[in-house]
N, C-alpha and C positions, 0 to 999 in steps of 0.2 A: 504494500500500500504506500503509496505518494505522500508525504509530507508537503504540506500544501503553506505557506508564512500570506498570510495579505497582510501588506506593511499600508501603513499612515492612514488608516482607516477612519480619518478624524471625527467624522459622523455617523459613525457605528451603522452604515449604509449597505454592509455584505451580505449582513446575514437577513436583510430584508426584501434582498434582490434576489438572495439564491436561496437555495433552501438544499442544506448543506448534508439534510437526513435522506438524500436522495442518493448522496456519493457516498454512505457508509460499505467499508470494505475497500472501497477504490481510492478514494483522496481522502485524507486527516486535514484540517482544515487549523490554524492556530491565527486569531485575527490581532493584530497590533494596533491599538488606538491612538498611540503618539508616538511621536519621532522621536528618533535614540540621540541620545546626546553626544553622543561619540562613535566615532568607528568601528572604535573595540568593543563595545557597547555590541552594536551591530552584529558582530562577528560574533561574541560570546550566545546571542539569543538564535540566531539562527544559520548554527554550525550543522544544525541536525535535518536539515529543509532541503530537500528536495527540487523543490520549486517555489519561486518567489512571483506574487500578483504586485507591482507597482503602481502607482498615480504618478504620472509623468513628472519628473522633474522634484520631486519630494525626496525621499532618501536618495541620495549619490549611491549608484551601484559601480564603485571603480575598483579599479587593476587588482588594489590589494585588499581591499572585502572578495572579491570573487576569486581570487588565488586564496582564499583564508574558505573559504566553503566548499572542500573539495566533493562535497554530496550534489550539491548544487547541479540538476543536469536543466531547467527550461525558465526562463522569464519570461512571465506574460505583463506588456504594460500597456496601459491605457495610450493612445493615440498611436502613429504609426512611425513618431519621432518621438525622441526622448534623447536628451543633450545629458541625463543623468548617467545612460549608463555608457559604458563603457565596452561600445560588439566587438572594440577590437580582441580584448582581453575576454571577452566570452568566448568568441570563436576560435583564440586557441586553447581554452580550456573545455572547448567542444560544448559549448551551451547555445541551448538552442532559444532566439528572440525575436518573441512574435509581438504583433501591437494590435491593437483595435482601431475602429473606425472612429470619428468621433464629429460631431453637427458642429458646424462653423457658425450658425443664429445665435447660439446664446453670449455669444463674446462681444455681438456684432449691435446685442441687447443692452448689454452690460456698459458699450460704450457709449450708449443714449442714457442711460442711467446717469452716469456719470455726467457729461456734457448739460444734460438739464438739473441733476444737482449742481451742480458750480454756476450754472446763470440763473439760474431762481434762490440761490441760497438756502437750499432745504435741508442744509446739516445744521444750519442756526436757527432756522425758523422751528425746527423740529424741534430744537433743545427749547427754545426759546417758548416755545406752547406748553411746553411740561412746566416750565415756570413761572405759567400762566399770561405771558405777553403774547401783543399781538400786530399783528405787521407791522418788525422792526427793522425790513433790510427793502433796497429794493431791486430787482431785478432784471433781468434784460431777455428781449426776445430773440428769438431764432431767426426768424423772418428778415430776409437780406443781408445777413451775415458772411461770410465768406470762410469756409470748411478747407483747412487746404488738409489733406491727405496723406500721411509718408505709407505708401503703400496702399496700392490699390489690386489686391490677390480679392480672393472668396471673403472673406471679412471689410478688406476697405470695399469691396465693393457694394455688399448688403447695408454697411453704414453711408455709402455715398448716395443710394438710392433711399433710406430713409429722409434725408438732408434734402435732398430735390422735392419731395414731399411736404417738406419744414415748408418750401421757399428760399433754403438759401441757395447761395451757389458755392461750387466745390471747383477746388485745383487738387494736382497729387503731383506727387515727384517720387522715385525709386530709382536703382541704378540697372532698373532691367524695366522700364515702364513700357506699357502694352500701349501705344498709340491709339489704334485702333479699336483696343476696346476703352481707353476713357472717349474717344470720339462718339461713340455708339450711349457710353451712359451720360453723355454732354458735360463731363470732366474736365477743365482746365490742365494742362499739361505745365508745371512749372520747373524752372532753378528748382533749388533745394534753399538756396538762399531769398525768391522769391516770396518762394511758399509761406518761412518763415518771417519774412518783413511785413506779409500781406493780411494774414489769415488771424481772423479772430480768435477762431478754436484750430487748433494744431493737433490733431489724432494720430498714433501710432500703431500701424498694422504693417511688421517685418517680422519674418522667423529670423531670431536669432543666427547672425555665425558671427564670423572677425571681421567682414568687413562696416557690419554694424553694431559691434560694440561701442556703447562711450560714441554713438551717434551723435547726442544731444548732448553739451558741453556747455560750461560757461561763453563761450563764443556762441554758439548757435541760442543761448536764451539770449542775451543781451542785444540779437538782432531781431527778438520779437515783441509786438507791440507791449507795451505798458499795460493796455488792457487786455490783453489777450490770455487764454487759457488752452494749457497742455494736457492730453489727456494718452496713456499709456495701459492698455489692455493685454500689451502682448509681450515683453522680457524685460524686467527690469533692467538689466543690464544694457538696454541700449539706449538709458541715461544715466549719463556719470552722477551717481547718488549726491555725492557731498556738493556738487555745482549746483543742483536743482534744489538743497536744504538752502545754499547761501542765498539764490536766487529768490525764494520764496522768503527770507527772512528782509530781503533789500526791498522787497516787491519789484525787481527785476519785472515781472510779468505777474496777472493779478491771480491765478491759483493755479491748481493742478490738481486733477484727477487720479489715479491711481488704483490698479487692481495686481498689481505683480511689483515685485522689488528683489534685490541684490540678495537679500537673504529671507528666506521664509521658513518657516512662520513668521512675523517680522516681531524682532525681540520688545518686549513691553516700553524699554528707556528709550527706543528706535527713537531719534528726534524729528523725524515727520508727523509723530505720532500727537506734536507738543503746537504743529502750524496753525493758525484758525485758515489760513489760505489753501490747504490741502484737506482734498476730500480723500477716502481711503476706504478701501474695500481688501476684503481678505483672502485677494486670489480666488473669484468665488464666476469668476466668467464663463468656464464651464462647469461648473457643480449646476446641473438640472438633474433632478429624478430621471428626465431622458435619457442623458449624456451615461450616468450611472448606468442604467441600465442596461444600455449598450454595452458600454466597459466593461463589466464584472460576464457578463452574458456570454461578450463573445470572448473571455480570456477563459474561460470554462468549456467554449469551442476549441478554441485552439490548442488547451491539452490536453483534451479527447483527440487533436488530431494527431498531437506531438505524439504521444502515447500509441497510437495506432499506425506508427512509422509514416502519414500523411500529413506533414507541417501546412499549414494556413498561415497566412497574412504574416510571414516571416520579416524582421528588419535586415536587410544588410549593411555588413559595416563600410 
C-alpha cells in the first residue's frame, strides 16, 4: 500500500473532496495542515511517503529534500507548472511528476476584486462601518480610466475584457506581445515605459522566470502616476518587495493590491502588513471549491495512472 503525504493543506479541503475510505488497502492517506518550518522538519515527517500531493508553489520540493526521501517514487501537484519543485533532481532520482489542470477565471476574478477595492476604499470603509462610521473616504470610478496591462496571456486577457465592459480603455506590453490578438480585443499595444507613465491601474499577469524577476523596481514605480494603482495577482517576485514597501511608505504611487509575495505564508511582522495604502489578500486567486476540486480529483487520476504503468499529464523538466 502507497503512503500517500498531502502537504499544506491549509483548509483542511482533502478530505472533503475525496473520500479517502474508498482507497483503503490501496493508498494510506497522512494530510499536513501547515507548512514545516524547516527543511529538516520536512524531511524528518515525510521520510516514510511514498508519494507526495503538492499546492503549487507552497513547500519547496528541492534537490536535497528529494535526495533525503529515498521512498519517494511520484509527485502529484496542482497546476501543470510548479517553480517549487525541482524535475531536474526528480528525474534523476527516477520520480515520477504529474500536475493538474487548473481554471484561469478565478485569478482573473481576484484581480477585479482587488482593483475595485483600492478605488472604492472598501478595506477602510469596511473597518470603518464596524466602528460605526459612515462614508468617510471617497472614491473613484472605472469608467474612462486607462488599464495598461503587463501581460496579456488567458488571465490579462479575461481581465482586459472585463475592463472594456467597465468603459475603460486598456494598453498591454510583454516581451512576446501577440499583436494580433490585442488588435482583435481592441488593446493598446505599448512601451513598457508607456504603459507605466500612462495607466491609472497597472495589473500584473506574467508567469514567472528570470527575465521577469524584480520586473517592477524603484525605477519603474517612480515613472508611475502619483495616482495610480499597482495591482499583482501573479508572483510576487516580479516586484522587488523592499522598493514597493519604500514606495508605498513615500506615496510614490497611491496603493497597491496584492494577492502573492516573496515569501508565503506572509510572516505576521511582514511590513506590508502595517500600509493603510496596501490592500492584501492571502494568495487566495485560485482557492475556489472549483479549482480544489479539480486539483485533489485529478492528482488521484494521475496515480491511478502512475500506478498502472500509464502516466497522465506528466511535467517535464
Amino acid at each position: 500500500m502507497l503512503k500517500v503525504g498531502v502537504l499544506d493543506d491549509y483548509q483542511e479541503v482533502f478530505n472533503q473532496i475525496i473520500d479517502i475510505e474508498k482507497f483503503k488497502g490501496k493508498y494510506e492517506f497522512k494530510i499536513f495542515h501547515e507548512p514545516f518550518s524547516t527543511e529538516n522538519e520536512a524531511i524528518v515527517a515525510l521520510e516514510d511517503f511514498d508519494v507526495l500531493f503538492v499546492m503549487r508553489e507552497r513547500t519547496s520540493i528541492t534537490k536535497s529534500l528529494i535526495t533525503a526521501l529515498p521512498k519517494l517514487k511520484y509527485i502529484m501537484t496542482s497546476g501543470m507548472r510548479n517553480n517549487a519543485i525541482d524535475l531536474k533532481s526528480a528525474k534523476e532520482n527516477k520520480i515520477l511528476v504529474c500536475g493538474t489542470e487548473m481554471n484561469p477565471n478565478p485569478a482573473a476574478e481576484i484581480t477585479w476584486a482587488l482593483i475595485l477595492g483600492l478605488l472604492r476604499n472598501m478595506k477602510q470603509e469596511l473597518d470603518n462601518m464596524f466602528q460605526g462610521y459612515w462614508q468617510t473616504t471617497l472614491g473613484f470610478e472605472l469608467k474612462g480610466k486607462l488599464l495598461g496591462l503587463i501581460g496579456l496571456g488567458k488571465i490579462g486577457t479575461q481581465v482586459a475584457t472585463v475592463a472594456k465592459a467597465f468603459g475603460m480603455e486598456v494598453c498591454a506590453w510583454s516581451e512576446n506581445l501577440d499583436l494580433t490578438h490585442a488588435n482583435k480585443l481592441g488593446v493598446l499595444p505599448m512601451s513598457k515605459e508607456d504603459l507605466l507613465k500612462n495607466s491609472d491601474i497597472v495589473s500584473i499577469h506574467l508567469v514567472l522566470g528570470d527575465r521577469y524577476r524584480h520586473l517592477i523596481t524603484t525605477k519603474e514605480l517612480e515613472i508611475m502616476k502619483k495616482s495610480s494603482f499597482l495591482i499583482n495577482t501573479s508572483r510576487g517576485a516580479i516586484i522587488k518587495e523592499e522598493d514597493l514597501i519604500q514606495a508605498l511608505k513615500d506615496e510614490t504611487i497611491a496603493g497597491v493590491g496584492l494577492d502573492v509575495y516573496d515569501k508565503e505564508p506572509l510572516p505576521q511582522d511582514h511590513k506590508l502588513r502595517f500600509l493603510p495604502n496596501a490592500l492584501l489578500l492571502p494568495h487566495i486567486g485560485y482557492v475556489t471549491a472549483e479549482n480544489y476540486s479539480k486539483f485533489y480529483t485529478q492528482m488521484i487520476e494521475n496515480l491511478d495512472s502512475c500506478v498502472d504503468n500509464k502516466p497522465i499529464r506528466t511535467l517535464k523538466n
